[in-house]
C-alpha positions as CSV (number, residue, x, y, z in Angstrom):
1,X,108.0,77.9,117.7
2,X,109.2,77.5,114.1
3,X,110.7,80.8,113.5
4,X,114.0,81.5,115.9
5,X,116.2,83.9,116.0
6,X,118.8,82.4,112.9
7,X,115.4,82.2,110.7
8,X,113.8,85.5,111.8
9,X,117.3,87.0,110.6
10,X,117.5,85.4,107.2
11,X,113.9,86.1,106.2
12,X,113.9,89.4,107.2
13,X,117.6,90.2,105.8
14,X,116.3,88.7,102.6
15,X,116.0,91.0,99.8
16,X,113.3,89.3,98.2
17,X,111.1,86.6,99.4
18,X,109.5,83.4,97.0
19,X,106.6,82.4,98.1
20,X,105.1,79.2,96.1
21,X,101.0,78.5,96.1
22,X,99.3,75.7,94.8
23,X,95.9,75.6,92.6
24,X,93.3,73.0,92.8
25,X,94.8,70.6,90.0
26,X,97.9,70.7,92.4
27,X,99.9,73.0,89.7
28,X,102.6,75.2,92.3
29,X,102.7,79.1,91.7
30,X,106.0,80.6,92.8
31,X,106.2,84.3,93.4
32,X,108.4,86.6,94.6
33,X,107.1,88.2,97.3
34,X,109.1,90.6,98.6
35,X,110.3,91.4,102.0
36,X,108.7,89.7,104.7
37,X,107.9,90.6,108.7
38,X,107.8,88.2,111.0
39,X,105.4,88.9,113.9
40,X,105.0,86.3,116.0
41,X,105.4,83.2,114.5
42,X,103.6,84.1,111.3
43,X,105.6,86.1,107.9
44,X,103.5,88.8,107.0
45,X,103.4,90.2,103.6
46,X,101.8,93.3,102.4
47,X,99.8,91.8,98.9
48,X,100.7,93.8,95.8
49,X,98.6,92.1,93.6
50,X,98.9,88.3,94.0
51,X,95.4,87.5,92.0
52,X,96.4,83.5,91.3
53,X,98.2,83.2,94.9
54,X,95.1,84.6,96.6
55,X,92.9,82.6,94.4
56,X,94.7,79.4,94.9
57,X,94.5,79.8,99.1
58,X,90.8,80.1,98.3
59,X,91.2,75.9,97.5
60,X,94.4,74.8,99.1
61,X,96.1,76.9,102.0
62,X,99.2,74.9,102.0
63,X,102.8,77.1,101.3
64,X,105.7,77.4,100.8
65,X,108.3,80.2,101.9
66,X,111.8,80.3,100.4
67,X,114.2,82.8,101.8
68,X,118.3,83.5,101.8
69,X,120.5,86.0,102.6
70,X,124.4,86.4,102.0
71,X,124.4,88.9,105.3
72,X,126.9,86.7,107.7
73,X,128.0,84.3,105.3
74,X,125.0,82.1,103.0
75,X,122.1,81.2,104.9
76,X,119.0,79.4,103.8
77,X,115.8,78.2,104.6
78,X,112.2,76.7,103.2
79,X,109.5,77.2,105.4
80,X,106.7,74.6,105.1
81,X,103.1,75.5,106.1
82,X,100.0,77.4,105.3
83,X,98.5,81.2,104.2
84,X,95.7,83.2,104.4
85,X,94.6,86.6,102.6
86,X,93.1,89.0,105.2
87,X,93.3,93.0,105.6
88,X,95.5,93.4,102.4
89,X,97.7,91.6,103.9
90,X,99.3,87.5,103.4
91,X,99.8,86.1,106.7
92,X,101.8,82.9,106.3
93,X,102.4,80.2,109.6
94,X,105.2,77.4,109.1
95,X,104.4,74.3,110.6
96,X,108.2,73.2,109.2
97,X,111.5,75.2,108.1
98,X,114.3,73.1,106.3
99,X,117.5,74.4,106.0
100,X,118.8,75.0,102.2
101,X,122.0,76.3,102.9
């Protein structure tokens, strides 16, 4: 499991969420996405537009998730991995999570 406790807290206690794409000529989209659930081992994001992002996971599924959060002192962390679009919603599953802070 990617996602513990110590990275469940900082992506959900995170104001806003980037999430970062990447097109078929290997150009990187970063978003901000919001607040994020985790369920599971999957962030789930309700999609509120996100035309390129959900066009670019048509080509290449591979992902990023940035997230940090002040809330008990700074705490960081990029989440390697991929995304799909399904039932208005973005499910994303890290494969990796590297701590930023």
């Amino acid at each position: 499991m990617v996602i513990n406790e110590d990275v469940k807290k900082v992506i959900e206690g995170s104001a806003f969420l980037s999430l970062i794409t990447v097109d078929a000529n290997g150009t990187p989209h970063p978003i901000i996405a919001g607040k994020g659930q985790v369920v599971s081992d999957t962030v789930v994001f309700g999609i509120y537009k996100m035309e390129i992002t959900q066009k670019n996971l048509e080509s290449n599924k591979n992902s990023w998730v940035v997230g940090a959060t002040m809330d008990g002192g700074p705490k960081g962390y990029r989440l390697v991995g991929t995304a799909e679009a399904k039932d208005k919603q973005l499910i994303f599953t890290p494969t990796g999570v590297d701590t930023l802070i």
